[in-house]
C-alpha positions as CSV (number, residue, x, y, z in Angstrom):
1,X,-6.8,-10.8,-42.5
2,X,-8.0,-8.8,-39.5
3,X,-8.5,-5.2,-39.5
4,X,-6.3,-3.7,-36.5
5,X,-8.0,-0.4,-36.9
6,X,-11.7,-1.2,-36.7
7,X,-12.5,-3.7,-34.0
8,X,-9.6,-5.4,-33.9
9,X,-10.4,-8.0,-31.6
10,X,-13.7,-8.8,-33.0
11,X,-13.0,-12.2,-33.5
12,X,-10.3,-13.4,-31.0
13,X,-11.2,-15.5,-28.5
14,X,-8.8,-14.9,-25.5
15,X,-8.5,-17.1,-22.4
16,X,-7.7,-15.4,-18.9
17,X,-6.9,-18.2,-16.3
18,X,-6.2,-16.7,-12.9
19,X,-4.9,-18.0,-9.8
20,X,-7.3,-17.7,-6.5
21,X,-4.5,-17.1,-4.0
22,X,-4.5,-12.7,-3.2
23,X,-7.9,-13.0,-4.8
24,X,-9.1,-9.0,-4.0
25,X,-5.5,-8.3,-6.1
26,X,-6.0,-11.0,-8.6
27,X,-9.9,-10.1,-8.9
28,X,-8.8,-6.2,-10.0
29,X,-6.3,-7.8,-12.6
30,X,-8.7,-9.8,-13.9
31,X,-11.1,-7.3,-14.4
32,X,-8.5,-5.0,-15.7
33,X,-7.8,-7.5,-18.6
34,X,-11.7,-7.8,-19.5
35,X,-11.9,-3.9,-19.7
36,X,-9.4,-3.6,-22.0
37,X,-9.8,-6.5,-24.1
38,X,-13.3,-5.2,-24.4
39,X,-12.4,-1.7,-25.0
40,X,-10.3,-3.2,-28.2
41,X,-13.6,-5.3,-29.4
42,X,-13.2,-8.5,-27.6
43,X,-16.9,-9.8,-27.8
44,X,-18.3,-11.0,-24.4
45,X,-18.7,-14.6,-25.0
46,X,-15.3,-14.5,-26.3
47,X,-13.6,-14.0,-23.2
48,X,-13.2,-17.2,-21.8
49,X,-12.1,-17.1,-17.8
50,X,-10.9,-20.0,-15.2
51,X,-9.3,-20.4,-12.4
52,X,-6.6,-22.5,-10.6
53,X,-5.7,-22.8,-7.0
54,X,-2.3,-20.8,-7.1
55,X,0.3,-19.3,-9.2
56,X,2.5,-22.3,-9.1
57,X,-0.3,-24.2,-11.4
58,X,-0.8,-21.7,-13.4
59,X,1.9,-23.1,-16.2
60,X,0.3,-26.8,-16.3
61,X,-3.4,-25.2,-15.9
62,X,-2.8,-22.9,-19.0
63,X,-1.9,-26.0,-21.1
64,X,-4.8,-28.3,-20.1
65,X,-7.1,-24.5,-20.4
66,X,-5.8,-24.2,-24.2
67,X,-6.4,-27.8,-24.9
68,X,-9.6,-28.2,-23.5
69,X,-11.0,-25.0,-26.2
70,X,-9.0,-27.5,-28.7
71,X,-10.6,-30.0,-28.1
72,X,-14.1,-28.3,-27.7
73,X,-13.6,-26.7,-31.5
74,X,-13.0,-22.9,-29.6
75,X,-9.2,-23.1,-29.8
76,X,-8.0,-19.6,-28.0
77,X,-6.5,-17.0,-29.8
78,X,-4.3,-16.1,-27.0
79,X,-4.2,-17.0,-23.1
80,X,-3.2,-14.7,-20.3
81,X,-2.5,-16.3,-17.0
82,X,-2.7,-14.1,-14.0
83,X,-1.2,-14.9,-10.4
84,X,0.4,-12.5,-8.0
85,X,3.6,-13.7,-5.6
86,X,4.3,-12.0,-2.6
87,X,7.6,-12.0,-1.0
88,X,7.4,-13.6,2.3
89,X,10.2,-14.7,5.0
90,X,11.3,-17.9,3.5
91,X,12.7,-19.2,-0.1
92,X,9.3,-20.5,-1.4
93,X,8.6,-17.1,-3.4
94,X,11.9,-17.0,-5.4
95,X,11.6,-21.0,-6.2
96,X,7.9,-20.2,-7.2
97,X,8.7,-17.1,-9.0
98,X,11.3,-19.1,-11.2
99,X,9.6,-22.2,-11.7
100,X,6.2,-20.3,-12.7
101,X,7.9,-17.8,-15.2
102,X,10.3,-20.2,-16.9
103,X,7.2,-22.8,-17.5
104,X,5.4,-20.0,-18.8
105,X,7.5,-18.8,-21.3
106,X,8.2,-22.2,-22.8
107,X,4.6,-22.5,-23.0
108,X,4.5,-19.8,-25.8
109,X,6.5,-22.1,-27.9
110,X,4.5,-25.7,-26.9
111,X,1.3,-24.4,-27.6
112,X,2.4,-22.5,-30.6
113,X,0.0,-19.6,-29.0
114,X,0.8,-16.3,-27.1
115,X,0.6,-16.7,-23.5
116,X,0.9,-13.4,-21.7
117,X,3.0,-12.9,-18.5
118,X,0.5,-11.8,-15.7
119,X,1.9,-12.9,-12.9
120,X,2.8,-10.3,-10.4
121,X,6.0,-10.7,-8.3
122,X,6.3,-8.3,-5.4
123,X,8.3,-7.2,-2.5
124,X,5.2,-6.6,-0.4
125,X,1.5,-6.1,-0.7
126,X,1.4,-2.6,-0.8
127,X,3.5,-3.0,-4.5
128,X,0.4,-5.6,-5.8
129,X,-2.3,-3.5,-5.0
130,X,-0.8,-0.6,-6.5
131,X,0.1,-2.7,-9.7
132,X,-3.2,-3.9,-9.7
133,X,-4.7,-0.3,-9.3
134,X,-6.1,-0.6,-6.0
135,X,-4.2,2.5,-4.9
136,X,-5.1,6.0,-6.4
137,X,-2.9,8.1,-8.2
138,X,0.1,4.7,-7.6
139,X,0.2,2.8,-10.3
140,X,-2.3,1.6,-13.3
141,X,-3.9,-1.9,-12.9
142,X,-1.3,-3.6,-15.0
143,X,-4.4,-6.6,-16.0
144,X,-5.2,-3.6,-19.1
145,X,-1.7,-4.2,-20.4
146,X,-1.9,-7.6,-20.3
147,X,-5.4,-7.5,-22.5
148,X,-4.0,-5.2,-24.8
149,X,-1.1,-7.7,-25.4
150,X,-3.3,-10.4,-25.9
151,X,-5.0,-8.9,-28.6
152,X,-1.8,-7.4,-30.5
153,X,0.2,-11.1,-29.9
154,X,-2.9,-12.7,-31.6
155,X,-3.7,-10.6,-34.8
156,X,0.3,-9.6,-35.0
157,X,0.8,-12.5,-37.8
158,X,-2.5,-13.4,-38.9
């Protein structure tokens, strides 16, 4: 069993698979979710990151992501997929927002594996940089909470 209080990470290997649309927000997520997974004793090598073209891949990216570490004999401890949606003038962010979040979800369940919710959905640019701490004094980068829920989804039952 895994020791929670010393290193506790030391041996998960978690997969961060971001989307390249709002890359200067997505970027700061990103390496929001590497500082924390590496402040809880994440090794390095053991973070594993890709990237799709947008958030609306991100659900069927994550799968073929987990199953290519399967295959490889590095199956992931956990996955966080990161994508930010911005609210423009037309429907396309609510349909995307839906779709993305609902495929997401089930994924947690398919792959048997936690898969973290980092998608941002926002009103306007202004709230994505703050949630990705690009702001000062706003709002934290929300990528640390998603690195520390990686790590306590993938020890929590083993």
């Amino acid at each position: 069993m895994r020791s929670i209080l010393t290193n506790p990470g030391s041996n998960l290997r978690i997969g961060i698979l971001h989307a390249r649309w709002n890359a200067k927000i997505i970027d700061n997520l990103v390496k929001g979710a590497k500082s924390r997974l590496l402040e809880l004793g994440v090794k390095p090598e053991n973070i594993i990151v890709e990237s799709v073209p947008g958030s609306f891949e991100l659900p069927y990216g994550t799968q073929l992501f987990v199953n290519k570490y399967k295959r490889l004999n590095q199956p992931l401890d956990a996955v966080i997929p990161i994508g930010v949606l911005i609210k423009g003038s037309t429907m396309h962010f609510e349909y995307i927002c839906d779709s993305t979040t609902h495929q997401l979800m089930k994924l947690n369940f398919q792959l048997n594996l936690p898969v973290i919710f980092g998608v941002l959905t926002c009103l306007t640019e202004e709230q994505a940089e703050a949630r990705a701490g690009l702001i000062p004094g706003k709002m934290h980068n929300h990528g640390e909470d998603w690195g520390a829920a990686a790590v306590e989804m993938a020890l929590k039952f083993n």
